[in-house]
C-alpha positions as CSV (number, residue, x, y, z in Angstrom):
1,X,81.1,53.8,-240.2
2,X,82.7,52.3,-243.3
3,X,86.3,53.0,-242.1
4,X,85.5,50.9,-238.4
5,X,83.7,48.1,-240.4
6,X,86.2,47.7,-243.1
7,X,89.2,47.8,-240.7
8,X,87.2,45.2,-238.5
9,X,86.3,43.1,-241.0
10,X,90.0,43.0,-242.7
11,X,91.3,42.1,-238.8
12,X,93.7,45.4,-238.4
13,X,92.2,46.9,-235.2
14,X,94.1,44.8,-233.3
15,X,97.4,45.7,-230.9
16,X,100.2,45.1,-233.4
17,X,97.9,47.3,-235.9
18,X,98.2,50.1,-234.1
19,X,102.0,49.8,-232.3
20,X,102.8,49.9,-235.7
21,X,101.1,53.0,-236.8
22,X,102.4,54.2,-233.8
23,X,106.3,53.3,-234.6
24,X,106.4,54.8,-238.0
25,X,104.7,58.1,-236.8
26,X,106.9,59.0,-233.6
27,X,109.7,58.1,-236.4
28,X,110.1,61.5,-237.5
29,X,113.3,60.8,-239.6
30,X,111.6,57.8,-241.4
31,X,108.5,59.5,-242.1
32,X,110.7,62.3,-243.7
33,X,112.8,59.2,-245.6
34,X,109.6,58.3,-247.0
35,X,107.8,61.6,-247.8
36,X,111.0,62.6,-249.5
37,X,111.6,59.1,-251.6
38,X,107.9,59.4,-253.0
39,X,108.7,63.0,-253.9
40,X,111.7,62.4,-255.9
41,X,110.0,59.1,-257.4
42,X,107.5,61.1,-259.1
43,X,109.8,63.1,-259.9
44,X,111.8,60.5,-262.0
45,X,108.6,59.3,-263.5
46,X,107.4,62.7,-264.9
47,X,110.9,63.5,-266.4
48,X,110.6,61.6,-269.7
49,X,107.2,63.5,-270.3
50,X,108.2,66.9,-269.4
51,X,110.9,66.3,-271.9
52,X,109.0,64.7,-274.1
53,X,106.2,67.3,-274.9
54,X,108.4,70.2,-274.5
55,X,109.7,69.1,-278.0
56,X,108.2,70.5,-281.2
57,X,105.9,68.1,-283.1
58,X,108.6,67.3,-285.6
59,X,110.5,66.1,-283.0
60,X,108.3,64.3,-281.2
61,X,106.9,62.1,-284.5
62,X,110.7,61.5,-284.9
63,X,110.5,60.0,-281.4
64,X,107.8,57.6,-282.3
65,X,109.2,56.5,-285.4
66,X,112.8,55.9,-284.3
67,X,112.7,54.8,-280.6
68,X,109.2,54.0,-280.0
69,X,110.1,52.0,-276.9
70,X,111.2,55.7,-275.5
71,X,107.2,56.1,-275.5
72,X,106.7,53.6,-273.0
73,X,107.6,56.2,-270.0
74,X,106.1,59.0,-271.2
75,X,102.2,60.1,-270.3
76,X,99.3,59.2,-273.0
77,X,97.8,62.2,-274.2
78,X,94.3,60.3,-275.1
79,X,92.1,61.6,-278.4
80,X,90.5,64.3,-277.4
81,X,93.8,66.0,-276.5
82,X,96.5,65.1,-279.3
83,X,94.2,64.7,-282.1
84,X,92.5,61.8,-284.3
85,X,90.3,59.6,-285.3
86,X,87.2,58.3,-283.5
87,X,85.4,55.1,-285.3
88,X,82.2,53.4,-284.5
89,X,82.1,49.7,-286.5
90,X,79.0,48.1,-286.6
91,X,78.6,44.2,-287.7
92,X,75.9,43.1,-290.1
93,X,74.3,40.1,-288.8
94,X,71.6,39.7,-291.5
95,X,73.9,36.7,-293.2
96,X,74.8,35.2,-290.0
97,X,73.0,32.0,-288.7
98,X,71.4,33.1,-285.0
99,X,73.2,31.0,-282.9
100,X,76.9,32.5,-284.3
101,X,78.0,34.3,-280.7
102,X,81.2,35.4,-281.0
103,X,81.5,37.0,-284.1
104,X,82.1,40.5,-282.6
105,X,84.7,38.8,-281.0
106,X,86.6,37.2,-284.2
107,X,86.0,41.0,-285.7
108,X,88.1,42.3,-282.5
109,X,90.9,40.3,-283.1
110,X,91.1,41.2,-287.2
111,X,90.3,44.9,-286.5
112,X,92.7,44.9,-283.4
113,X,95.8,43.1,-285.7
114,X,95.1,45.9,-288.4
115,X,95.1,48.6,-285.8
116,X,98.5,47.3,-284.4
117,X,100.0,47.3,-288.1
118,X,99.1,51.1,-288.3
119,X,101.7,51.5,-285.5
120,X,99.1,54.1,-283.7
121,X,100.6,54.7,-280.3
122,X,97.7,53.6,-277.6
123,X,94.9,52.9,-279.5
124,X,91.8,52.0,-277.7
125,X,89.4,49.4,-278.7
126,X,85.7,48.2,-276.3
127,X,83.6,46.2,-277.7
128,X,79.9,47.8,-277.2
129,X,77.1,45.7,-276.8
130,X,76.8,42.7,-279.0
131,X,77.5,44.1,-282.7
132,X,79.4,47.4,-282.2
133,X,83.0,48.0,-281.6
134,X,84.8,51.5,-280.8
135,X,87.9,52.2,-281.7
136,X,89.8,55.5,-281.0
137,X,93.2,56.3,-282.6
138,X,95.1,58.7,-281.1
139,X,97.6,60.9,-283.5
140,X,96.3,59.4,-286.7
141,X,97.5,61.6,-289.6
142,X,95.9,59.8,-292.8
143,X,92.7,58.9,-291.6
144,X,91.4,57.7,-294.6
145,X,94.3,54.9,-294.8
146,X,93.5,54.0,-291.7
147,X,89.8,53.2,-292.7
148,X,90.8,51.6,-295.8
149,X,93.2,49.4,-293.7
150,X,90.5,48.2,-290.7
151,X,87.5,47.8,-293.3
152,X,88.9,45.7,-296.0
153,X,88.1,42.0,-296.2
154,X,90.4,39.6,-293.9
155,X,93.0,37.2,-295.6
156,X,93.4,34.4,-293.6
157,X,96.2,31.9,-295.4
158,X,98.4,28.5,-294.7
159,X,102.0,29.3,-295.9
160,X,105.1,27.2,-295.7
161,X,108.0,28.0,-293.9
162,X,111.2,28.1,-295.2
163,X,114.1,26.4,-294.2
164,X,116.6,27.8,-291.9
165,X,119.3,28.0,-294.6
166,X,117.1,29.3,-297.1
167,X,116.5,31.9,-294.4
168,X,119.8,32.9,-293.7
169,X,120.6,33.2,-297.1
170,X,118.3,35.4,-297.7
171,X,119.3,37.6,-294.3
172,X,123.3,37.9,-295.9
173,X,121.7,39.0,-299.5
174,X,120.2,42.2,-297.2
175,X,123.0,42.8,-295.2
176,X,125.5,42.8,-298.2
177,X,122.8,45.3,-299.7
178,X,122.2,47.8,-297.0
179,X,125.8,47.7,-295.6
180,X,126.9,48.6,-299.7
181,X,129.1,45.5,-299.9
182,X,127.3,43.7,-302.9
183,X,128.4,44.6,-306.3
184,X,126.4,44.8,-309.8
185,X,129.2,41.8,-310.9
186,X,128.6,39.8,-308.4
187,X,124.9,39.7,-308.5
188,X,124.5,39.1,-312.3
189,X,127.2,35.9,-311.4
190,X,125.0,34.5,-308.8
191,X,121.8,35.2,-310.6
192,X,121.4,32.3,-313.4
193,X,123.1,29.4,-310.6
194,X,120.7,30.6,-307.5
195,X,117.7,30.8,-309.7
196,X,118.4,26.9,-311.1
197,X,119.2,26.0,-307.6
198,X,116.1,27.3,-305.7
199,X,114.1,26.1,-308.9
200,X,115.4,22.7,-308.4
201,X,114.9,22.5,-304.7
202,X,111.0,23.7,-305.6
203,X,110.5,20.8,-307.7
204,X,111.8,18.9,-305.3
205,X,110.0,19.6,-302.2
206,X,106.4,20.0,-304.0
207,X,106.5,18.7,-307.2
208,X,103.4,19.5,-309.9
209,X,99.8,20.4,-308.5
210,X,98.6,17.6,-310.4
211,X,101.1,15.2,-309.0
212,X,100.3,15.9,-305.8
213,X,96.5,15.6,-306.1
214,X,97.1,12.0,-308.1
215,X,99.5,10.4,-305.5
216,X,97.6,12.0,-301.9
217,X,94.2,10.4,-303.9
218,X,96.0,6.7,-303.9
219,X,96.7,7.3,-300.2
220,X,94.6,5.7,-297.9
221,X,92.3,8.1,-296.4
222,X,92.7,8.5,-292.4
223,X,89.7,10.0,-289.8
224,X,92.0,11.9,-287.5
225,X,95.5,12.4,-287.6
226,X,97.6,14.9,-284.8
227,X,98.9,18.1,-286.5
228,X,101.5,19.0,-283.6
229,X,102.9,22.8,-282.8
230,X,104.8,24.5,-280.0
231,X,102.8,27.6,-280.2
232,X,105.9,29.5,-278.9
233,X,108.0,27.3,-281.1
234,X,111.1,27.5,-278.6
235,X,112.3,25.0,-281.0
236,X,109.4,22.1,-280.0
237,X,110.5,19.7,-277.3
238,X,113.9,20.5,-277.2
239,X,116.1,22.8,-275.7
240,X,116.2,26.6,-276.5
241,X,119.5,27.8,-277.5
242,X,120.8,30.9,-276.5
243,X,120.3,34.0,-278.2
244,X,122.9,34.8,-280.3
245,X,124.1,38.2,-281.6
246,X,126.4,39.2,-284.2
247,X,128.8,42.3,-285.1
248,X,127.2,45.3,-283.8
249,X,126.2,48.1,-286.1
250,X,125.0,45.8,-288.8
251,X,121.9,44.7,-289.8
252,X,122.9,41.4,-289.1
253,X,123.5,42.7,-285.3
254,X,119.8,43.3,-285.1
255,X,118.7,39.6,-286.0
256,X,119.1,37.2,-282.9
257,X,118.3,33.5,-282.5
258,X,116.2,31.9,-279.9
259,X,116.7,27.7,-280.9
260,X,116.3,27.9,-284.6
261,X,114.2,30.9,-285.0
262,X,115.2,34.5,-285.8
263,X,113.7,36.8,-283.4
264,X,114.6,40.8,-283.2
265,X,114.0,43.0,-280.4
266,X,111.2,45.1,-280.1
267,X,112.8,48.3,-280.6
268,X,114.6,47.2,-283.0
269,X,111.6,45.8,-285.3
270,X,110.7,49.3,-286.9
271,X,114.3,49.4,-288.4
272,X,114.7,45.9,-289.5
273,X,111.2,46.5,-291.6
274,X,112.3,49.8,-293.1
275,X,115.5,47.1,-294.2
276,X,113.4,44.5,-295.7
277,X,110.9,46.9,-296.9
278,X,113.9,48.8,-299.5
279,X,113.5,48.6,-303.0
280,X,116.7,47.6,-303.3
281,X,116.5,44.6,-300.7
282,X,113.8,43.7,-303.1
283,X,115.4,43.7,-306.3
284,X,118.5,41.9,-305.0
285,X,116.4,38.9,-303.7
286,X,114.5,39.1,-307.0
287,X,117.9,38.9,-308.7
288,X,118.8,36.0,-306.1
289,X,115.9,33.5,-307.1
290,X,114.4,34.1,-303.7
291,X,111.8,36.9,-304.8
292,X,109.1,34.5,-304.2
293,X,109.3,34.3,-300.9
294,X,108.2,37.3,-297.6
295,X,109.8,37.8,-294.3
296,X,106.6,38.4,-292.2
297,X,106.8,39.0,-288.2
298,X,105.3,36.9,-285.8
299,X,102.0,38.5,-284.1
300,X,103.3,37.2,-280.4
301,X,105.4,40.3,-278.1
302,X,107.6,38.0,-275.9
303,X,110.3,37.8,-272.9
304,X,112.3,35.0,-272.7
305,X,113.1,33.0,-269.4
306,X,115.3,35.2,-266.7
307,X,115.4,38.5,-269.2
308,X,113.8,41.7,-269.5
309,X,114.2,42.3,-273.2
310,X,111.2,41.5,-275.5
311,X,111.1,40.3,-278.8
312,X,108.9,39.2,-282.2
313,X,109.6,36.1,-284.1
314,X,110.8,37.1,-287.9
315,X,109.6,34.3,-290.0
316,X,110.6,33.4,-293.8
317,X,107.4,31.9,-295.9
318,X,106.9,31.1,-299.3
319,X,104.4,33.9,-300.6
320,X,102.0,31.9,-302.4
321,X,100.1,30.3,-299.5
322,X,99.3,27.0,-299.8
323,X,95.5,27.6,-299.3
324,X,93.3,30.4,-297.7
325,X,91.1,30.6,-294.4
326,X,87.9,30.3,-296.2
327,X,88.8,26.2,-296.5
328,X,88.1,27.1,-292.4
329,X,84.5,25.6,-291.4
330,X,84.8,25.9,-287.4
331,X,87.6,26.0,-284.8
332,X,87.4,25.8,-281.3
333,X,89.8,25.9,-278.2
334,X,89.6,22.5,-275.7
335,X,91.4,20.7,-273.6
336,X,93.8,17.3,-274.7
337,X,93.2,14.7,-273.0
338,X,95.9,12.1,-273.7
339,X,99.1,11.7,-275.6
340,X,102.2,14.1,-274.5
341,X,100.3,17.3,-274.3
342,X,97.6,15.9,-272.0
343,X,95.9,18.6,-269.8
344,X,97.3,21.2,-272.0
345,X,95.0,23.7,-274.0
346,X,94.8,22.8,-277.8
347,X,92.9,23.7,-280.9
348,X,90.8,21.5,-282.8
349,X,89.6,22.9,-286.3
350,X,87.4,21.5,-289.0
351,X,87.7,22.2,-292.4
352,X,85.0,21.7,-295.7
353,X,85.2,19.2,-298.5
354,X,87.5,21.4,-300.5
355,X,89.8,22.7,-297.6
356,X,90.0,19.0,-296.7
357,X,91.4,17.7,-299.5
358,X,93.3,20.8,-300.1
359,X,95.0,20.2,-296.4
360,X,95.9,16.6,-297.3
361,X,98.0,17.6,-300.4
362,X,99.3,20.1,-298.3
363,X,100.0,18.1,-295.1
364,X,101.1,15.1,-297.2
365,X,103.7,16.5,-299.0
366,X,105.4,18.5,-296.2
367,X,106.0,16.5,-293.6
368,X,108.1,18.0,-290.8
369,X,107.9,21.3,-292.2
370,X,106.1,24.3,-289.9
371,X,102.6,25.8,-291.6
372,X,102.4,29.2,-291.1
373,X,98.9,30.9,-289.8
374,X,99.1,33.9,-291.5
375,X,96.4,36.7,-290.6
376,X,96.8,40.1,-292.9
377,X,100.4,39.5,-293.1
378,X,100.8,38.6,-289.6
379,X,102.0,34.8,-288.2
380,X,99.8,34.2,-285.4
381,X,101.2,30.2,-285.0
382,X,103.5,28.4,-287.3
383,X,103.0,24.4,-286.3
384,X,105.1,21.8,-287.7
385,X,103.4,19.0,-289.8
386,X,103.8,15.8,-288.2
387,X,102.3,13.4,-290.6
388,X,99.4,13.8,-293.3
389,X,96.5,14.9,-292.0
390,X,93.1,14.0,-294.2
391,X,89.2,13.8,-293.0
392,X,88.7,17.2,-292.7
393,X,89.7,17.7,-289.0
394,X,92.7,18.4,-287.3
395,X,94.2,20.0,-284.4
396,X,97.3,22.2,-283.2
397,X,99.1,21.2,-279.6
398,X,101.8,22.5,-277.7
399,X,102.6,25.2,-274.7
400,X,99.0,26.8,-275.2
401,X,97.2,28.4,-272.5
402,X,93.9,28.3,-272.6
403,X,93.6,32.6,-273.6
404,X,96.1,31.6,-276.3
405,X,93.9,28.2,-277.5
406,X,90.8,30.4,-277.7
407,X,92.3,33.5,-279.0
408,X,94.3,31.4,-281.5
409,X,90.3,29.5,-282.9
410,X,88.8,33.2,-283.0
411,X,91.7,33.8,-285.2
412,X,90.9,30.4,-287.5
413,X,87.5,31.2,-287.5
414,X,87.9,34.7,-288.3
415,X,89.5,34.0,-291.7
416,X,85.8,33.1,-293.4
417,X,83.8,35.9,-291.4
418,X,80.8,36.5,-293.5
419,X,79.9,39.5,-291.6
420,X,80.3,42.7,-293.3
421,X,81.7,45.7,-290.5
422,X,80.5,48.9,-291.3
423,X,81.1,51.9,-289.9
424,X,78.7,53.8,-288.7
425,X,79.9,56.8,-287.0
426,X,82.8,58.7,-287.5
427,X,84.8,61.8,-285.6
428,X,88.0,63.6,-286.5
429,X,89.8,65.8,-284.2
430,X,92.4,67.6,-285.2
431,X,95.5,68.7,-283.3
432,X,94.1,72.3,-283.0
433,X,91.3,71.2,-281.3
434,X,93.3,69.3,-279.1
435,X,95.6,72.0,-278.4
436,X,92.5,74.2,-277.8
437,X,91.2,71.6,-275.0
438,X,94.3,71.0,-273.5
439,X,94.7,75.0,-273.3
440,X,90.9,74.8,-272.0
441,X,91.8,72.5,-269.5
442,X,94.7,73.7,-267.6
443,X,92.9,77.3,-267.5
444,X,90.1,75.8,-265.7
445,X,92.5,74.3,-263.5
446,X,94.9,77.3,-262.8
447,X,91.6,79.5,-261.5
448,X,90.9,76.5,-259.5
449,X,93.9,76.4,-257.9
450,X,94.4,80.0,-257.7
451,X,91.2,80.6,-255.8
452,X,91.8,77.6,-253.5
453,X,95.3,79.0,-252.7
454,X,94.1,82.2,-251.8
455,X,91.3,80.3,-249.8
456,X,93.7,78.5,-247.5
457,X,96.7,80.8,-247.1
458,X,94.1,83.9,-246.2
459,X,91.7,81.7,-244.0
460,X,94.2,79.0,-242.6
461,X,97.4,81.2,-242.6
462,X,101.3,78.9,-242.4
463,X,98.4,75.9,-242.0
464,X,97.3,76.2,-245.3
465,X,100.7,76.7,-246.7
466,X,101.4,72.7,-245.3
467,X,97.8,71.9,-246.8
468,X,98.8,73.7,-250.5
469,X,102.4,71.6,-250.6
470,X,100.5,68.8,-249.8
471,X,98.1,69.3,-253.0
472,X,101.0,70.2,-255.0
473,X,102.4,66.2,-253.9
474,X,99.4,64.9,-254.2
475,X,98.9,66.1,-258.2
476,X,102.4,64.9,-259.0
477,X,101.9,61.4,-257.9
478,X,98.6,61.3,-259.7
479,X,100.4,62.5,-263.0
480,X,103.6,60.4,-262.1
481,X,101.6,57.1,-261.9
482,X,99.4,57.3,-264.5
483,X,102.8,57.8,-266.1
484,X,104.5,54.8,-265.2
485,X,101.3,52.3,-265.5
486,X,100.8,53.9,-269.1
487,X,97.1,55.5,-268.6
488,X,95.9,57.6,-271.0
489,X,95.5,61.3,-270.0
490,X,91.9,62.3,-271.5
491,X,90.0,65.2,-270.9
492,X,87.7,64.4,-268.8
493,X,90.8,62.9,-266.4
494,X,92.0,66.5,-266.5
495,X,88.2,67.2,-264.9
496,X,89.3,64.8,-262.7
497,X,92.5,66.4,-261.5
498,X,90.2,69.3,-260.9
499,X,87.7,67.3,-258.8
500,X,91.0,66.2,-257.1
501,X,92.2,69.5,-255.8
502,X,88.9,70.1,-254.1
503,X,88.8,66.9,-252.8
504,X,92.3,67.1,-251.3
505,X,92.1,70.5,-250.0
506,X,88.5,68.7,-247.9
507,X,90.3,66.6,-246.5
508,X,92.3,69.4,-245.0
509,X,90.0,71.5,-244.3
510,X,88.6,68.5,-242.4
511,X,91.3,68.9,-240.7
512,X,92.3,72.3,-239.6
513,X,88.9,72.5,-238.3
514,X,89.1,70.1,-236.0
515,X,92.7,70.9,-234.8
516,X,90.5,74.2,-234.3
517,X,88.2,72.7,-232.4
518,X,90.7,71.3,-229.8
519,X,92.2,74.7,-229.3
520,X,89.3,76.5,-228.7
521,X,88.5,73.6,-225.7
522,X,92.1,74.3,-224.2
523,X,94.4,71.5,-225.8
524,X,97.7,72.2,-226.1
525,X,99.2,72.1,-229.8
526,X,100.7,69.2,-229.8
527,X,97.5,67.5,-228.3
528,X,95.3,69.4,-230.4
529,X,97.2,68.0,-233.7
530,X,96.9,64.6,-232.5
531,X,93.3,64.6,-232.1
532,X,92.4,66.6,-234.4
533,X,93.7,63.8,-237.4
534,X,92.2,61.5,-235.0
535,X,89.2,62.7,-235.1
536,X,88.8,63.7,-239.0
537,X,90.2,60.8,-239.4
538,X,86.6,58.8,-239.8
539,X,84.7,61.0,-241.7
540,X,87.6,61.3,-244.2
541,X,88.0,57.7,-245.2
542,X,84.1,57.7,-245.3
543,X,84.4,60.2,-248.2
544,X,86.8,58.6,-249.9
545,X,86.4,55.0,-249.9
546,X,82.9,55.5,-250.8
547,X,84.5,57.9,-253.6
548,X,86.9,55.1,-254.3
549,X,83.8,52.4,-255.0
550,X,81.8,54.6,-257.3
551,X,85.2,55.2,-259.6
552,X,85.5,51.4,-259.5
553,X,81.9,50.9,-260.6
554,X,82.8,53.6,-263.6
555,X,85.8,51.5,-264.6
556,X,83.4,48.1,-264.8
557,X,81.1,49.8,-266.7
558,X,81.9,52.7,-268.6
559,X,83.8,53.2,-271.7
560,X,86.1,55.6,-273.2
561,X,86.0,59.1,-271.6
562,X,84.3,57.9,-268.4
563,X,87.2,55.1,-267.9
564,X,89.6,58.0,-268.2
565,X,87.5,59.9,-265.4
566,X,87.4,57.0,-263.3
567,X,91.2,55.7,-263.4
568,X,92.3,59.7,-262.6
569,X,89.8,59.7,-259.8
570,X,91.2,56.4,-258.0
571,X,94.6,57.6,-258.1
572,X,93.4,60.9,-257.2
573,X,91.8,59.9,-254.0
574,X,95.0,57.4,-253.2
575,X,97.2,60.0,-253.3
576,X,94.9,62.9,-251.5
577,X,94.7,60.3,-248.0
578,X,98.6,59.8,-248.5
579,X,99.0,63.4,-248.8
580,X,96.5,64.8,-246.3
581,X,96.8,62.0,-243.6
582,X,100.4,61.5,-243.4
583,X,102.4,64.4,-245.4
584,X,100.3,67.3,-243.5
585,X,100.3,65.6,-240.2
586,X,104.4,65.3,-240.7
587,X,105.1,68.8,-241.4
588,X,102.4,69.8,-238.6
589,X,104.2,67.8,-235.9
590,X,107.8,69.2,-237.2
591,X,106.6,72.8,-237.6
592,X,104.0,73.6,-234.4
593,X,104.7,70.9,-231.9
594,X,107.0,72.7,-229.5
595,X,105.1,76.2,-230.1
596,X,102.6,77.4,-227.9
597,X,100.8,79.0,-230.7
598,X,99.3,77.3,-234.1
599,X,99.5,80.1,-237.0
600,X,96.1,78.5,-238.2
């Protein structure tokens, strides 16, 4: 038997094994404690979705655009039951050199940034086989914005930072705007002196183009000079400083400081743009000298040391970039092996004839000044030049893992892609549709559960009832954890919770038959409970754990709807041995135990 060989194997059929079993189930009290506190947890869990999809669509889309982190407790409703759009991307290979091997996986990380710009709640992407990618985008409204927005060409670019009080000046000139404090007067005061000023400071810091090329060409030419970064730039070596936050109620409230870098908290982000993003904001930092700059957001989702609050890095950068990812010829993710960073992941990057003497006026002239890696208007890493770096290679260091090191050369390399991505298939389904299957689906289910609750309570009498509440637990645990670890309901999961209620009501009927059994050879009841779990016992973790393996196998290697399937069916089958081993055998024990006769 499975069950005997994976309990031997694993060392539990031992003495303390069983006296422990043994505690917890002549605990009558505890057992109720527990039964109840699982109960009201799922409960808790499924509140936030009842409400939630008990709201009218308006509603609910104001929801997702105003408190999107609301979302985050509430059940996935996956594409084919809210709607959407259904893509197929195929890479063309005929201009790519054979040996190039992870290009499908530099077109992930482009197609996946675009997709997270969309602000599409759970989107799914799977790479499929070695030149296809699916991607799936649940409550998409303007589908063909979204295809124009994954299938355009990738802008990879190198822009300079600017300085924090360049930064902060520009941060008061919104908050005076969208807090109505800044006056027509004022502005056309300021204008002429801020525009000389930044001009000034321009010339200053960069000089002419053909300066720069003249004075980096008299410089003597060096083979490999270190480019150092703290990828999380937690203000480099030093110390983080606290965050910081304002007046409440402004927008100045919503910017917060980790060292010398602006962060804002992620459910704040979506307001802050809409701030940045007025026409007004615009226009007054035109009017400010400072048009020529962008606030862009950092691509890295973090939590800081000891909180539980998570945040996105709000950069400043000069809009021009300094030059563009297709001076990129390779990049690749090692490990450094001396110097401060040694046995830390890095990333070492090569560049061509033009990019490398592009880089060296760059490098050369902004010493001590971070380089933004900018990816579709997203700053994946923002390094700080160390010294000028010329021969055509380079490297970025600092708190890298090594995910982060590889994920951050896919990104390098991803900026000269020559592959075109295509799509080649295409599906919209629209929120009637969805309805329609949703609708579908819980008819299905109510004549399934209808029949099997006329089943028990005609066949297995007050038994059946305590076999019926324990289905009823067992489908709101399924629901309240997929819930709470943020799996997608799909269609063919709701099969799955269908599967689930004859597979829990099996088990029971597993059961009741032997409890039958027992009482037909002369058992009392209490007896004939006792072995009659014992006995099913076997041939009901058989079922299941082999049940339990083939839904792992469909996670490993299915995609889309059969993942779906398979997570439903795991958590099905968790909860149906909770339910029918522990919450039936309770309310047995408690309801026949002293009784001469079992209503079964």
């Amino acid at each position: 038997m499975i069950y005997f060989m994976l309990l031997k194997l694993c060392g539990f059929w031992g003495k303390n094994y069983r006296k422990g079993i043994y505690r917890i189930m002549k605990n009558m009290g505890l057992r109720f404690g527990i039964v109840a506190a699982v109960l009201a947890l799922a409960v808790y869990l499924l509140i936030p979705s009842f409400e939630f999809y008990s709201k009218s669509e308006e509603e609910q889309e104001a929801i997702r655009r105003d408190n999107p982190a609301a979302l985050k407790r509430v059940l996935n409703l996956g594409l084919d039951l809210q709607g959407g759009m259904r893509l197929v991307l195929e890479i063309d290979r005929s201009g790519l050199e054979a040996n190039d091997r992870d290009v499908i996986d530099r077109a992930y990380a482009i197609i996946e940034n675009r997709i997270n710009q969309l602000g599409v709640a759970e989107p799914v992407l799977q790479k499929q086989g070695r030149d296809r990618i699916i991607v799936e985008l649940p409550g998409i409204r303007d589908e063909q914005m979204a295809k124009d927005v994954i299938g355009r060409t990738a802008q990879l670019e190198f822009n300079l930072v600017r300085d924090d009080a360049t930064r902060e000046r520009a941060l008061s000139i919104v908050e005076s705007v969208v807090s109505g404090r800044l006056e027509q007067e004022a502005e056309g005061e300021e204008k002429t002196e801020d525009t000389e000023s930044v001009e000034n400071a321009e010339s200053a810091e960069n000089g002419s183009a053909d300066a720069d090329v003249d004075a980096v060409a008299s410089v003597e030419d060096e083979d490999y000079v270190e480019m150092a970064a703290d990828s999380r730039l937690f203000g480099g070596e030093g110390e983080a400083r606290d965050i910081d936050i304002e007046e409440p109620g402004t927008f100045r409230s919503m910017i917060e400081y980790l060292g010398e870098m602006a962060v804002v908290r992620t459910d704040n982000v979506r307001r802050v743009a809409e701030y940045l993003g007025r026409d007004d904001v615009r226009r007054a930092l035109d009017r400010a000298g400072l048009g020529g700059n962008s606030f862009l957001w950092g691509n890295e989702i973090f939590t800081p040391s000891g909180s539980n609050i998570t945040y996105r890095f709000l950069y400043y950068l000069k809009s021009a970039p300094e030059m563009r990812g297709d001076g990129i010829k390779n990049a690749m993710s090692t490990i450094d092996q001396s110097g401060m960073h040694a046995g830390r992941a890095k990333v070492d990057f090569e560049l061509n004839a033009a990019g490398a003497r592009r880089f060296a006026t760059v490098t050369g002239y902004n010493i001590n000044r971070q380089l933004a890696i900018v990816l579709d208007s997203t700053v994946y890493s923002a390094p700080r030049i160390q010294s000028r770096i010329s021969g055509g290679r380079a490297e970025i260091t600092g708190s890298f893992t090594v995910e982060e090191a590889r994920a951050l050369a896919i990104i390098l390399r991803a900026g000269a892609l020559p592959a075109p991505v295509q799509i080649v298939e295409e599906r919209t389904i629209g929120p009637s549709l969805g309805q329609d299957a949703i609708q579908k689906g819980i008819m299905a289910g109510v004549i399934g559960v209808v029949l099997v609750v006329l089943f028990m309570l005609i066949y297995y009498k007050a038994s059946g009832v305590i076999a019926l509440f324990a289905l009823l637990l067992n489908m709101l645990m399924v629901l309240a954890t997929m819930s709470a670890i943020s799996a997608t309901l799909t269609l063919p999961g709701i099969a799955g919770l269908i599967l689930l209620v004859g597979m829990g009501i099996d088990a029971n009927v597993l059961i009741l038959e032997r409890i039958r059994e027992e009482l037909q050879s002369g058992r009392t009841v209490r007896s004939a409970i006792e072995q009659g779990y014992e006995n099913a016992l076997s041939a009901i973790l058989d079922a299941n754990i082999t049940s339990i393996m083939t839904g792992f196998i469909l996670m490993w290697k299915g995609t889309g709807p059969i993942r779906g399937f398979a997570v439903t069916l795991i958590i099905g089958i968790l909860a149906s041995l909770f339910t029918a081993l522990f919450v039936t055998r309770l309310l047995m024990m408690a309801m026949f135990q002293k009784r001469q006769k079992l209503s079964i």
